[in-house]
Wavefront OBJ file of the C-alpha trace (Angstrom):
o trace
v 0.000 0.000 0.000
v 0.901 3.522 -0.255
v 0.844 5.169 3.200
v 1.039 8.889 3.543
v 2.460 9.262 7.303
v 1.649 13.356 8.104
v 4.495 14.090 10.680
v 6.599 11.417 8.901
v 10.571 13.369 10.227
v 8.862 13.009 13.939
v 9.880 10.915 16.984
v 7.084 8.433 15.994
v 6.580 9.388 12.279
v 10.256 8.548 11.460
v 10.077 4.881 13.103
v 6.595 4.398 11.778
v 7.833 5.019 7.820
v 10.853 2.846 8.833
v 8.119 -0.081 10.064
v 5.977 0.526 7.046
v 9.034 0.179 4.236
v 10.465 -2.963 6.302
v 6.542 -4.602 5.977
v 6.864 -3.739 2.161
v 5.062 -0.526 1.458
v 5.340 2.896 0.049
v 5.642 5.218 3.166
v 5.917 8.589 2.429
v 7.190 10.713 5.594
v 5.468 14.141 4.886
v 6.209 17.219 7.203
v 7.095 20.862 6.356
v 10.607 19.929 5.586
v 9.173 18.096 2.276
v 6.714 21.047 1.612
v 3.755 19.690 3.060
v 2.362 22.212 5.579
v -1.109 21.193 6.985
v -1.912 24.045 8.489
v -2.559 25.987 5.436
v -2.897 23.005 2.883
v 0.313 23.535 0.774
v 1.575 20.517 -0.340
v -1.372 17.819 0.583
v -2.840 16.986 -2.751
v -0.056 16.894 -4.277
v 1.467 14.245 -1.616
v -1.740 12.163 -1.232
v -2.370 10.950 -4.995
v -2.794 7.667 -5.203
v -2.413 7.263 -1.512
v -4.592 4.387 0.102
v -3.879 5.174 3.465
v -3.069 8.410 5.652
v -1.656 8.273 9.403
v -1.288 11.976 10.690
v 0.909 11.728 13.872
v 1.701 15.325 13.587
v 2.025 17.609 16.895
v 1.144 20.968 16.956
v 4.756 23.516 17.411
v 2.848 25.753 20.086
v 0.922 24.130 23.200
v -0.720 27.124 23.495
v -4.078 26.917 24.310
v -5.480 28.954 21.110
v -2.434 28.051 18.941
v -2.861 24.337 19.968
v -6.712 24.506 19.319
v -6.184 26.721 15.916
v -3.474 23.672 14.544
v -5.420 20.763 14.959
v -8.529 21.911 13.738
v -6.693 23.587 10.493
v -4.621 21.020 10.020
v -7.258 17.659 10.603
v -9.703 19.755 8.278
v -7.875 20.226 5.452
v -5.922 16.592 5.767
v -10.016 15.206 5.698
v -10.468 17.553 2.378
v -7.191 16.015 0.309
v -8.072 12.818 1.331
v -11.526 12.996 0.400
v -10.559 14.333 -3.092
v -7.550 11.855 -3.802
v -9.765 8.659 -2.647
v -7.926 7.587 0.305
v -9.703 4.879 2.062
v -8.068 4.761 5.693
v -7.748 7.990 8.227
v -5.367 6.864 10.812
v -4.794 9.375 14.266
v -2.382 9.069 16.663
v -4.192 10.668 20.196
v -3.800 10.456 23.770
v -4.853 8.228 26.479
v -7.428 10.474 28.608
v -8.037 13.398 26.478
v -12.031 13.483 26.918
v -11.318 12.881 30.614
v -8.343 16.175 30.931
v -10.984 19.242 29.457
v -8.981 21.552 31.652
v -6.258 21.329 29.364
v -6.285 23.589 26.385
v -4.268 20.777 24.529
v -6.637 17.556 25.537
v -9.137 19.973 23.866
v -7.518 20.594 20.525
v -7.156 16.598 20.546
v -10.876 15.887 21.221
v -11.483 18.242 18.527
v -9.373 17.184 16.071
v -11.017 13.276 17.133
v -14.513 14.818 16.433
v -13.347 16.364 13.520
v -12.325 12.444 11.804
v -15.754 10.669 13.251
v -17.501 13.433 11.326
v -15.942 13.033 8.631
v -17.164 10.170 5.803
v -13.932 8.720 5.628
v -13.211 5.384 7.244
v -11.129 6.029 10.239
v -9.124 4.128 12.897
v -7.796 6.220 16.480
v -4.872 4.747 18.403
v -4.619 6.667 22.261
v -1.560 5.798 23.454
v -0.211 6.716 26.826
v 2.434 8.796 27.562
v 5.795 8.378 26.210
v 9.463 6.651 28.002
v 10.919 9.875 26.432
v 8.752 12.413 27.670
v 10.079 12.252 31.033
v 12.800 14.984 30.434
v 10.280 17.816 28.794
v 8.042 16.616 31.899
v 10.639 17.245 34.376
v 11.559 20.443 31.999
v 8.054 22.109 32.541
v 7.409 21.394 36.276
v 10.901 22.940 37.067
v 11.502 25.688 39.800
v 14.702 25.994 40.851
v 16.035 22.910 41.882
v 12.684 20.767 42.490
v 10.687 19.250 39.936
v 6.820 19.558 41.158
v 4.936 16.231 40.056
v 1.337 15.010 40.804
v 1.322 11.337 42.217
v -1.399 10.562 39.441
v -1.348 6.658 38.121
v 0.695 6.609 34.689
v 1.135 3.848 32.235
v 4.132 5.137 29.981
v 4.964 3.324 27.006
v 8.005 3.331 24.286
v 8.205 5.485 21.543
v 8.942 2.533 19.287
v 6.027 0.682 20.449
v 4.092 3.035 19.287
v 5.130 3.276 16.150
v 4.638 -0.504 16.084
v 1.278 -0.359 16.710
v 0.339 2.313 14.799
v 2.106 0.541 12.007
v -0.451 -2.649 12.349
v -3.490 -0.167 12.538
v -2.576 1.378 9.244
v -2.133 -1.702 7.414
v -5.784 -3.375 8.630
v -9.202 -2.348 8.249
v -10.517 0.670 9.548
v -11.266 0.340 12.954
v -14.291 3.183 12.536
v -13.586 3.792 16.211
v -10.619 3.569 19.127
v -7.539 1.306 20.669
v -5.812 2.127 23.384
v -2.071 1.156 23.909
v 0.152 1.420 26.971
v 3.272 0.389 28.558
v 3.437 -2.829 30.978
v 3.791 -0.501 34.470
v 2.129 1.579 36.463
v 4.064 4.149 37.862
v 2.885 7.606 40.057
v 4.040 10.858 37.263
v 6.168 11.672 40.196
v 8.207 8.512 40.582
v 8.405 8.103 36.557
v 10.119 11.393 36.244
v 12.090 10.626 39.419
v 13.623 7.305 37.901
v 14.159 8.734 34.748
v 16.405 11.540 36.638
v 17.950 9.180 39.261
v 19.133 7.333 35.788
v 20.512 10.523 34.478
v 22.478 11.363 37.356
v 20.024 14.719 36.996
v 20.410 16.451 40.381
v 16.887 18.051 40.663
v 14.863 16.463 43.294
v 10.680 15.834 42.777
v 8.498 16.194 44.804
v 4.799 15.278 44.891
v 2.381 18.294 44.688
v -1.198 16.809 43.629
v -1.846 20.377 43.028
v 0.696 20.370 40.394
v -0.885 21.122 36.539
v -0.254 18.688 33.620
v -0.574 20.601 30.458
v -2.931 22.910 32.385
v -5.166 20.064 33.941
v -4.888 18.875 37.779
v -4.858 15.628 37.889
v -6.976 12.733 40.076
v -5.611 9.343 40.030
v -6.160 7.249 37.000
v -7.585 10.175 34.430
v -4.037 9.068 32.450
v -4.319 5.129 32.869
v -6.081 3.117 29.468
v -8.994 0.714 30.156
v -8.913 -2.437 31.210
v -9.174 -3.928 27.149
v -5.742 -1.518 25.916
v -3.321 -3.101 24.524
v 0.296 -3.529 26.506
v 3.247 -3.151 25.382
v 6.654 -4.914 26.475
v 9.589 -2.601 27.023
v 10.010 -1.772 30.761
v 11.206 1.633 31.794
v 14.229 0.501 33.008
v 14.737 -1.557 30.205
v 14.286 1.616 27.832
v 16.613 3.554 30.231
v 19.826 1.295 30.525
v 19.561 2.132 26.496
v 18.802 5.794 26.609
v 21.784 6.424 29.078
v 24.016 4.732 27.149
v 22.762 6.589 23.584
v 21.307 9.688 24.420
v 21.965 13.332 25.185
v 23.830 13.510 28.932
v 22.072 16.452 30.765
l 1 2 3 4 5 6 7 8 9 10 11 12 13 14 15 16 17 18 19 20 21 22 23 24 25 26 27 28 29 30 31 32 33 34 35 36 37 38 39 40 41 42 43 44 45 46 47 48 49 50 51 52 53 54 55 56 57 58 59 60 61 62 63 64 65 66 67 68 69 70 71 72 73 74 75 76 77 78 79 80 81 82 83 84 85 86 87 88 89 90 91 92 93 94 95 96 97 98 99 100 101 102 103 104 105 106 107 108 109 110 111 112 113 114 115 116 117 118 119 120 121 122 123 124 125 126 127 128 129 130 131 132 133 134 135 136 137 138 139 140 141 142 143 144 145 146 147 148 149 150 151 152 153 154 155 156 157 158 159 160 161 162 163 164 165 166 167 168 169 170 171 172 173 174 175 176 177 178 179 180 181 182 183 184 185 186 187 188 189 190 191 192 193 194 195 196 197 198 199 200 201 202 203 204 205 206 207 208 209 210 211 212 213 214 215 216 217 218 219 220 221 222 223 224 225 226 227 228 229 230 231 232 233 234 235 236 237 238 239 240 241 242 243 244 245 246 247 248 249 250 251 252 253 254
């Protein structure tokens, strides 16, 4: 098949294209760096002809609760357009674990919106929510920073590797369209506090966390399991400290 992946140069969109091209198909990593820009359109009919499937794991570049909002409704809208006009027969999203749950948050809004946005649409569809990501930990830490403490809620999280979602994102785009939701997550449950605080303590990162259920998460306060997937999501394998002893070794030192 040909697979149009929107977000294709990403931290998922880059492994998901690799996936696709090892299972034998045409994956076409699309992104503003190879002059698609869904946002304003440029670019999309041109890169969808003869496309049979779409998977937009794009992310908006401002969080921002307007600019956030303003992306994913632009950009979903006119991906639904192209694709209705070049024939493509599969819409696949990646979303978040929890978003209709976290309406506080001006981004869990622009993700609801942009999921409203494909069910309204006539196009057959498939949403993966996955849960949040091994390698989120350090922009985590990065945003609930002052000074020397790290402020964290002690909500349940199930986090899950980047990888394995690329995986199974890769098996939703090659099946039939779902026409509604999966959920995948990562085989622990951790507090957000203590994930953050292993993924320091791994780091050698001096900053200490503390546990402040008052704490905001992209602008929502958190109660205990508003971040876990059901009891039916999918699991993945990869342990955190698994996925650490290979991220100290290969990544960035702090």
């Amino acid at each position: 098949m040909r697979i149009v992946v929107i977000g294709g140069t990403g931290l998922i969109g880059s492994k998901l294209v690799t996936k696709l091209r090892e299972l034998g198909h045409d994956a076409i990593a699309a992104s503003p760096n190879s002059g698609v820009d869904t946002r304003t359109g440029e670019g999309l009919d041109d890169v969808l002809v003869g496309a049979d499937v779409v998977v937009d794991v794009s992310n908006s570049p401002s969080f921002e609760d307007a600019a956030v909002l303003d992306f994913f409704t632009r950009a979903t809208t006119n991906i639904l357009a192209a694709e209705s006009t070049a024939g493509v027969r599969h819409h696949v999203a990646l979303s978040v674990v929890g978003t209709e749950r976290l309406t506080d948050s001006g981004y869990m809004r622009a993700k609801v919106k942009q999921e409203e946005l494909i069910k309204e649409s006539k196009i057959p569809y498939s949403v993966v929510h996955a849960t949040q990501f091994f390698e989120f930990f350090k922009s985590i830490a990065h945003g609930a920073t002052s000074g020397d403490q790290v402020r964290l809620s002690s909500a349940s999280i199930q986090p899950i590797a980047a990888d394995e979602v690329a995986s199974a994102v890769a098996r939703v785009s090659v099946g039939a369209p779902l026409n509604g939701t999966v959920e995948i997550g990562g085989p622990e449950v951790f507090t957000l506090a203590d994930f953050v605080a292993r993924g320091l303590e791994a780091h050698h990162d001096p900053r200490t966390v503390v546990v402040d259920d008052d704490a905001l998460y992209f602008g929502a306060r958190l109660a205990d399991r508003e971040l876990l997937p059901s009891a039916d999501a999918q699991h993945a394998e990869t342990t955190f400290e698994a996925w650490l002893a290979v991220d100290v070794v290969s990544g960035p030192k702090p």
